[in-house]
C-alpha positions in Angstrom: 186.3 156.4 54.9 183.8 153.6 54.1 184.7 154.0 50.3 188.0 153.9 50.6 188.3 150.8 52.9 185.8 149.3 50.1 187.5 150.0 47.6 191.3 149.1 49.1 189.7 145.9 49.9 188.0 145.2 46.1 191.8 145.9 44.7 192.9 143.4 47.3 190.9 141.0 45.1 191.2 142.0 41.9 194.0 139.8 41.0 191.9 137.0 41.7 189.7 137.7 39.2 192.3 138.6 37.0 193.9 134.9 38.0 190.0 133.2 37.1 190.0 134.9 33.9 193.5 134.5 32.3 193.0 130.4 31.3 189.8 131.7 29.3 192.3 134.3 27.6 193.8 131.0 25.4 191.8 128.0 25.7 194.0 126.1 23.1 196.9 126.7 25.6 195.4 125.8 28.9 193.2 122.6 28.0 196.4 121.0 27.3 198.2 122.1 30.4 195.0 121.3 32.3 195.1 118.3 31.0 198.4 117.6 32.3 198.1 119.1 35.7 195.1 116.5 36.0 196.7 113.3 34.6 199.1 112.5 37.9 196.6 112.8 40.0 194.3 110.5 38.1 197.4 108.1 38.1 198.0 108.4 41.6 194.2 108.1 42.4 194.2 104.5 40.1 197.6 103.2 41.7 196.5 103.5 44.7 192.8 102.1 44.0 193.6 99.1 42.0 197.7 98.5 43.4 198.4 99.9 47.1 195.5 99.3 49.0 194.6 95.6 47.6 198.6 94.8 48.0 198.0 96.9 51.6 195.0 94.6 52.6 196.3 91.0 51.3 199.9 91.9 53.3 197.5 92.8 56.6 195.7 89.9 56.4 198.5 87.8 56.1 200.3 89.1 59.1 197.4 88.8 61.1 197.1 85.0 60.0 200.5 84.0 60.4 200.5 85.2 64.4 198.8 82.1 65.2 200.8 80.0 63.5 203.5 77.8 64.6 207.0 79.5 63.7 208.6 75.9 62.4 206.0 74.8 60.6 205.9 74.9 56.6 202.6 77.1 55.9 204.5 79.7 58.1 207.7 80.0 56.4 205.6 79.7 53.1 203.0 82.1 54.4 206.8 84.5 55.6 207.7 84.3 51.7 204.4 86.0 50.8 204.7 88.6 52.8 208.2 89.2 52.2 206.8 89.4 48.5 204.0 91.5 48.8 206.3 94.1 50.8 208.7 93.9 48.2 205.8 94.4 45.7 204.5 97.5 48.0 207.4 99.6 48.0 208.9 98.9 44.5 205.2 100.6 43.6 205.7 102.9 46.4 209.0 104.3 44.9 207.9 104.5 41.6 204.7 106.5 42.2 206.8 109.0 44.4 209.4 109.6 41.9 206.1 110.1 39.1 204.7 112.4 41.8 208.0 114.6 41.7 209.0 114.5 38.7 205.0 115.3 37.6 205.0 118.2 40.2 208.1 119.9 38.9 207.0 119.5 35.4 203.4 120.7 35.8 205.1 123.6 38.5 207.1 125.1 35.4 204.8 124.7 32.2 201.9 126.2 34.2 204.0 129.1 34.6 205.1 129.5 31.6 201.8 129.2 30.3 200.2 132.0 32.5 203.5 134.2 32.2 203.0 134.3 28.7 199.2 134.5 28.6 199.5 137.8 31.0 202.2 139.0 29.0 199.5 139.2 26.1 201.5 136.0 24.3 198.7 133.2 22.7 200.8 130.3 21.9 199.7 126.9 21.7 201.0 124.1 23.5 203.7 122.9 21.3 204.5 126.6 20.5 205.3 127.2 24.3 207.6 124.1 24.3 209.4 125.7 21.0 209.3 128.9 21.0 209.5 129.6 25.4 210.6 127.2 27.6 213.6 125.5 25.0 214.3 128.4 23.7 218.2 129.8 25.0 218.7 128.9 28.9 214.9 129.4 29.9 214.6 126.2 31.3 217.7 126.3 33.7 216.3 129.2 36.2 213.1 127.6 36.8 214.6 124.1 37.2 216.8 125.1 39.8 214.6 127.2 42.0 211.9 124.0 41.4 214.7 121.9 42.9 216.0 124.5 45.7 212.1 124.6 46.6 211.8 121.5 47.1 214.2 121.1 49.3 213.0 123.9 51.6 209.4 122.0 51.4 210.8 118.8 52.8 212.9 120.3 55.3 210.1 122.8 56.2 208.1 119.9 56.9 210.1 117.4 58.8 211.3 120.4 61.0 207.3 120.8 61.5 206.6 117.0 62.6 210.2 117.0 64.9 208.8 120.3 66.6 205.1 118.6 67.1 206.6 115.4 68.3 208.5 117.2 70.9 205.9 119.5 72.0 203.9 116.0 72.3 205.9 114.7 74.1 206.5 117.3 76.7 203.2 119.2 76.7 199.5 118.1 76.6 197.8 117.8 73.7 195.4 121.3 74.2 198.8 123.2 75.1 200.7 121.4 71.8 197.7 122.1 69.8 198.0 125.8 70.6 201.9 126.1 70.4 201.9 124.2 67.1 199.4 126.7 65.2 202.0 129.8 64.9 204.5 127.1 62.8 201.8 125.3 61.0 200.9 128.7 59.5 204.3 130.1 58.8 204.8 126.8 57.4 201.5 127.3 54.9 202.8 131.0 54.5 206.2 130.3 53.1 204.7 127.1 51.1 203.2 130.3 49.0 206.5 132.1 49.3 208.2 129.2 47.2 205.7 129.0 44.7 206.0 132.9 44.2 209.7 132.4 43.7 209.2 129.6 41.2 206.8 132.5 39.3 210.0 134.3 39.3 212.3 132.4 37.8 210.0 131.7 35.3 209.2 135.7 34.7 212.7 136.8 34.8 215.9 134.9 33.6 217.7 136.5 35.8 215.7 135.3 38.9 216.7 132.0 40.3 217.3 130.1 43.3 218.2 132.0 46.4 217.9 135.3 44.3 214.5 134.2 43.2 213.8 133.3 47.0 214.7 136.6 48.1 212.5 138.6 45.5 209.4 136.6 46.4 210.0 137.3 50.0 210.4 141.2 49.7 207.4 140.9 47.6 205.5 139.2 50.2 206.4 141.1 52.8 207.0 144.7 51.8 205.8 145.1 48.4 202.1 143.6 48.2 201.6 142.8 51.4 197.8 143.0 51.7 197.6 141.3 48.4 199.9 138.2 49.3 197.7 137.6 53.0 194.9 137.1 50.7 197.2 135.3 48.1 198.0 132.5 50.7 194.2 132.5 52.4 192.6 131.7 49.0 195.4 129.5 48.1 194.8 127.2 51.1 190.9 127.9 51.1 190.4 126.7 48.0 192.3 123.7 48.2 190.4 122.5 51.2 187.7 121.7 49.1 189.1 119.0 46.9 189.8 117.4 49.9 186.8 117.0 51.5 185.7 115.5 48.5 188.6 113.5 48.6 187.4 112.2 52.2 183.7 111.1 51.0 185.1 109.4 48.3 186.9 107.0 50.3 184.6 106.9 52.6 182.4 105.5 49.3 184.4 103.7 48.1 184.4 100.8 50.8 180.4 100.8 50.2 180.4 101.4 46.2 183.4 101.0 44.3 181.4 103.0 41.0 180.4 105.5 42.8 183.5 105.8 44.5 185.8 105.8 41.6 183.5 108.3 40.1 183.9 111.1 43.2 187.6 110.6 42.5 187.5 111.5 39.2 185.3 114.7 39.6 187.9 115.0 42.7 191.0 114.5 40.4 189.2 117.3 37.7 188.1 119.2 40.6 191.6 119.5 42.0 193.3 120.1 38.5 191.0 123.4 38.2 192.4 124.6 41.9 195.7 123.9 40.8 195.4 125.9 37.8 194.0 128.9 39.9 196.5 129.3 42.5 199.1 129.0 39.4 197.3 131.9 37.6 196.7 133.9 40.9 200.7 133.4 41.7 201.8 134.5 38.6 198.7 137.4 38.6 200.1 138.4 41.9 204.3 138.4 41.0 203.7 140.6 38.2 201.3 142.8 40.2 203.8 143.3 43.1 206.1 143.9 40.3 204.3 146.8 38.5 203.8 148.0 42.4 207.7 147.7 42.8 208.4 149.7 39.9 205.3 152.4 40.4 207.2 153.3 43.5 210.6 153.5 42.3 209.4 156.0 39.6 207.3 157.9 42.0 210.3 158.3 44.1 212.8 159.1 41.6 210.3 161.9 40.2 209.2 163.4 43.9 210.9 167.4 43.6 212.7 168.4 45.8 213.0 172.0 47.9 216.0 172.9 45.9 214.5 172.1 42.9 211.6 174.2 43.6 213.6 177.1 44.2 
């Protein structure tokens, strides 16, 4: 009994290896797309350095100066057009990096895919090969683009139904009882956050998987197909990204004291959290075809089981 409970639980893992191994499979492929997973979050990391929080600070200090001024006086309505300025400035910079962000996400979301999907599949192509030769080629693109968008959707939605339903429990519960009650949706939340990203894997697999279709495969996947398999599927996925962000924390926490050192723990932060990202794409794309093969294991087992009148 020992041995089999081992060994249920080392095939329970195996995909993650599997997922750790498959970048090393085509290098030329996947320092490029590394490469490219990485590069928004240096951006973001830089904007935010060198842009937000400077513009952040001066507008702060501003506002704090101009409360003891006199409201009719010419420093304050000079002092008023800074402000108004430096908002201005803020969220012009604001927008922009957010629509980066999304548009980077998406992007990165679908050539990761494509690059593991392939890899797996026993496919080396280089980068500009997968461009040619996979993702432009006939309507390959479409699928994946439209579960990308449907996805994120459900993400935003997913997660301002998650801060309405903590901001009424606050509100009518104490914080102990809130914190309690708010742990069942914070990890269905995290659960179907993996669900999505299986669903993407999908529509990138299969042509013929997109949107709510491709939604609905990931979700029988997840919870009938490979069940064990997508519990530890969504543990390492969140695990694993808890430790970019702890290095995340220190280095802000640097960079108020040493702005080298600092900007140096963001970049092993940004690298750091480009080679998570690149796992949990691998071990979602490991995973879909694994719970695939499973899927079609059983429909051939049962399709071949004999039957009584057969034996007579």
């Amino acid at each position: 009994m020992a041995t089999k409970a081992k060994s249920s639980s080392s095939s329970c893992l195996s995909f993650l290896k599997d997922a750790l191994l498959l970048p090393t499979k085509n290098a030329k492929l996947f320092v490029p797309v590394f490469l490219l997973v990485t590069a928004p979050l240096i951006l973001l990391q830089i904007t935010n350095v060198f842009y937000i929080q400077p513009r952040t600070a001066d507008m702060l200090h501003h506002i704090n100066e101009v409360k003891n001024m006199d409201p009719s006086s010419a420093d304050y309505a000079k002092l008023m057009v800074e402000i108004m300025k430096e908002a201005k400035e803020l969220a012009m910079i604001s927008i922009a990096l957010l629509v980066i962000t999304f548009a980077g996400s998406f992007a990165k979301q679908i050539i990761a895919f494509f690059a593991t999907s392939t890899t797996y599949a026993g496919d080396r192509y280089s980068f500009p090969e997968l461009f040619t030769k996979v993702i432009m080629k006939g309507r390959h693109l479409r699928g994946p683009l439209i579960t990308v968008a449907m996805v994120g959707v459900l993400n935003v939605a997913c997660a301002l139904l998650l801060a309405a339903l903590l901001q009424l429990a606050m509100r009518q519960l104490g914080v102990l009882y809130t914190a309690i009650l708010f742990v069942l949706p914070f990890l269905a939340f995290l659960y179907l956050d993996v669900v999505f990203f299986v669903a993407v894997a999908a529509s990138v697999a299969d042509e013929d998987s997109r949107g709510v279709s491709a939604l609905r495969l990931a979700w029988r996947l997840m919870t009938r197909v490979c069940r064990k398999e997508g519990f530890v599927l969504v543990v390492a996925v969140h695990l694993v990204a808890m430790v970019p962000s702890l290095l995340y924390a220190v280095a802000l926490a640097c960079l108020k004291k040493n702005m080298p050192m600092g900007l140096a723990l963001f970049s092993v932060y940004a690298l750091l959290s480009g080679l998570v990202q690149l796992f949990y794409f691998a071990g979602i794309m490991v995973y879909y075809y694994l719970a695939m093969e499973s899927k079609e294991v059983m429909a051939h087992d049962y399709v071949n089981i004999p039957t009584v009148e057969a034996t007579v």
